[in-house]
VMD Tcl script that draws the C-alpha trace (Angstrom):
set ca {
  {77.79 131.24 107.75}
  {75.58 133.89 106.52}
  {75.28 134.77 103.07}
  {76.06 139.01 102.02}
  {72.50 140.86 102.21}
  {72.73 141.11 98.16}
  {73.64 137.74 97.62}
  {71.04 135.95 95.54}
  {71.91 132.40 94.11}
  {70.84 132.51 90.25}
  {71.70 129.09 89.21}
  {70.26 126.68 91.27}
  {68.57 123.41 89.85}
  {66.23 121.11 92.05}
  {66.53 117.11 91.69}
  {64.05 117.51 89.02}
  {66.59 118.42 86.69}
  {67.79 114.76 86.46}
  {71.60 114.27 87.27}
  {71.99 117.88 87.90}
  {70.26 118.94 90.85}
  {70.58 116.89 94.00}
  {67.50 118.44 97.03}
  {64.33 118.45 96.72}
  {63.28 122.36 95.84}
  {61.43 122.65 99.79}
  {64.73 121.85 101.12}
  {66.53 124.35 99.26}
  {64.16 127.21 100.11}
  {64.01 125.69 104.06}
  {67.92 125.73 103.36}
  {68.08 129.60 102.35}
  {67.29 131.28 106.32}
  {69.77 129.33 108.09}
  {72.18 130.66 105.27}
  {70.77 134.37 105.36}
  {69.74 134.18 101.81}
  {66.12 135.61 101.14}
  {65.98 134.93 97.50}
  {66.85 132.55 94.96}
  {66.47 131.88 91.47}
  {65.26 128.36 90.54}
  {66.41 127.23 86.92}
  {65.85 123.66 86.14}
  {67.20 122.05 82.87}
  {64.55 122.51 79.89}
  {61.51 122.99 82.00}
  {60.13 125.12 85.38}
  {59.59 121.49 87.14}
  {59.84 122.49 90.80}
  {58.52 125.90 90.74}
  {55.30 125.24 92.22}
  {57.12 122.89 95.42}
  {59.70 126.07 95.57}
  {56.68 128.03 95.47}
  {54.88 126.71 98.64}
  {57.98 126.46 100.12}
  {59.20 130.34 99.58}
  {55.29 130.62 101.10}
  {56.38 129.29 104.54}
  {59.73 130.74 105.15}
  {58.54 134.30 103.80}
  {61.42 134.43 100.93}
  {60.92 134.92 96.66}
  {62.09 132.99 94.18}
  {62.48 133.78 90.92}
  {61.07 131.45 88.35}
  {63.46 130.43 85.27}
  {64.89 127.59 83.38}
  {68.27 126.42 81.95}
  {67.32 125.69 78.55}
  {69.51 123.64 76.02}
  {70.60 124.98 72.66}
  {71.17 122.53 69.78}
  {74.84 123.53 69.31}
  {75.51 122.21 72.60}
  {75.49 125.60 74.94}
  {73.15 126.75 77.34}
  {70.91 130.14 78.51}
  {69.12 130.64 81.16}
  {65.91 132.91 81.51}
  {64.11 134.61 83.73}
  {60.83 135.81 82.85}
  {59.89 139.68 84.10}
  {56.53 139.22 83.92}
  {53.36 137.30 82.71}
  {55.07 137.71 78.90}
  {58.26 136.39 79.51}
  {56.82 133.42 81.64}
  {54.32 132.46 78.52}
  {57.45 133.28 75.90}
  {59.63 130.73 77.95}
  {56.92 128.18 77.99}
  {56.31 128.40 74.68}
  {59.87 127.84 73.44}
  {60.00 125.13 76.09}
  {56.77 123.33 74.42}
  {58.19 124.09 70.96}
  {61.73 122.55 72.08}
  {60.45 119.44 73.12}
  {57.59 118.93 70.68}
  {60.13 118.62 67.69}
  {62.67 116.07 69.74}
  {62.85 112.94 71.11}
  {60.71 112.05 74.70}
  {63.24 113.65 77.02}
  {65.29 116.05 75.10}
  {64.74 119.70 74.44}
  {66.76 121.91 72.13}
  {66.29 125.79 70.87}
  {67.98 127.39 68.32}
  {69.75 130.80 69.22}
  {67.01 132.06 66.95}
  {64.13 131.06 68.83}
  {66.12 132.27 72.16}
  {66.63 135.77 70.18}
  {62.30 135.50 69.33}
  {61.74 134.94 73.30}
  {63.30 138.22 74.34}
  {60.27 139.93 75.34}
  {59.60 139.93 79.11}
  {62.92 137.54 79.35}
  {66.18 138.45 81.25}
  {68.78 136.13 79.90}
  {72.10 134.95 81.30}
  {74.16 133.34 78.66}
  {76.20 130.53 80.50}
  {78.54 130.04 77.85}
  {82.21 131.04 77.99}
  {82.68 134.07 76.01}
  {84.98 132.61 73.62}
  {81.96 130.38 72.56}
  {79.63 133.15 71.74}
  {80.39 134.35 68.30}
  {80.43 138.42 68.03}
  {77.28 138.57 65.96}
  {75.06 136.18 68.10}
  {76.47 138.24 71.02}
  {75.23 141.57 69.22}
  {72.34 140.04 68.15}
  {71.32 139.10 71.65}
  {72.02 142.58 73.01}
  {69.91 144.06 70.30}
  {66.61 141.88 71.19}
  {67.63 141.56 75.37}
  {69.59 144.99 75.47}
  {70.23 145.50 79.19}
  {68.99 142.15 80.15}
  {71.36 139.74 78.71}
  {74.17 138.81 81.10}
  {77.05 136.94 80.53}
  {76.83 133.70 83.42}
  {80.36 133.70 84.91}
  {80.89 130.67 87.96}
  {83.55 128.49 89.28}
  {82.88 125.05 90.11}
  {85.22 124.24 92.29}
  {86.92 120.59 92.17}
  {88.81 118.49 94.86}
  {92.23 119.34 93.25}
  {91.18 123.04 93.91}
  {93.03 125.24 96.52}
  {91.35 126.45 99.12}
  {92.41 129.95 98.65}
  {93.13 129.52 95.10}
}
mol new
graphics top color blue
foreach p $ca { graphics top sphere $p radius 0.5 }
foreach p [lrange $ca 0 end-1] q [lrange $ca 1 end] { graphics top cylinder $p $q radius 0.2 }
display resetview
């Protein structure tokens, strides 16, 4: 099966995002051809862990990935971003470093404020339900983002699912 020419997979997580991503991120880029995809976004959980094995990887089979991470907020939602350039990649780390300096070993968690002081050089998908996103932190994120904030919309599909449901 071959994946639409504009198709690019935004919100994939390698097995170093622990319990959440399952391959290795060389076997999803060597994945990608066979599927026709040329691009894909690489997001792990609090951190930009397998970028650099994506990175070689993207090398060899002549595709791009773009570089992000999922990161945690402490009232229990999630962004993701995706730096534009040099910036946005040293903004990300940065709240990344400052999310897991003030936590326990393992756990990192931003405040919507620090999200809203890393919009420079970011493009953020908000993966929260739009219900959970109260009208001001929504306005508030356009303001700082403006047309790079995206609301995250997927479907995780379950065994009960139908399969043209």
């Amino acid at each position: 099966m071959k994946a639409p020419d504009s198709y690019v997979p935004l919100w994939c997580k390698t097995n170093y995002s622990f319990l959440e991503g399952a391959s290795h991120p060389d076997e999803l880029i060597s994945t990608c051809p066979d599927l026709g995809i040329t691009r894909i976004g690489i997001c792990d959980r609090d951190g930009v862990y397998g970028i650099v094995r994506a990175h070689v990887a993207a090398k060899q089979h002549d595709m791009s990935i773009i570089i992000g991470s999922e990161l945690t907020l402490d009232d229990g939602g999630t962004v993701i971003l995706y730096p534009k350039d040099r910036t946005g990649y040293a903004n990300l780390c940065r709240l990344i470093t400052t999310g897991r300096l003030r936590n326990e070993k393992g756990v990192c968690l931003v405040t919507w404020e620090e999200i809203l002081g890393c919009g420079n050089g970011n493009v953020l998908l908000a993966a929260a339900g739009v219900e959970d996103l109260q009208e001001n932190t929504f306005s508030a994120l356009r303001d700082v983002y403006a047309d790079d904030v995206f609301l995250l919309l997927a479907r995780h599909l379950e065994g009960s699912d139908r399969m043209n449901g």
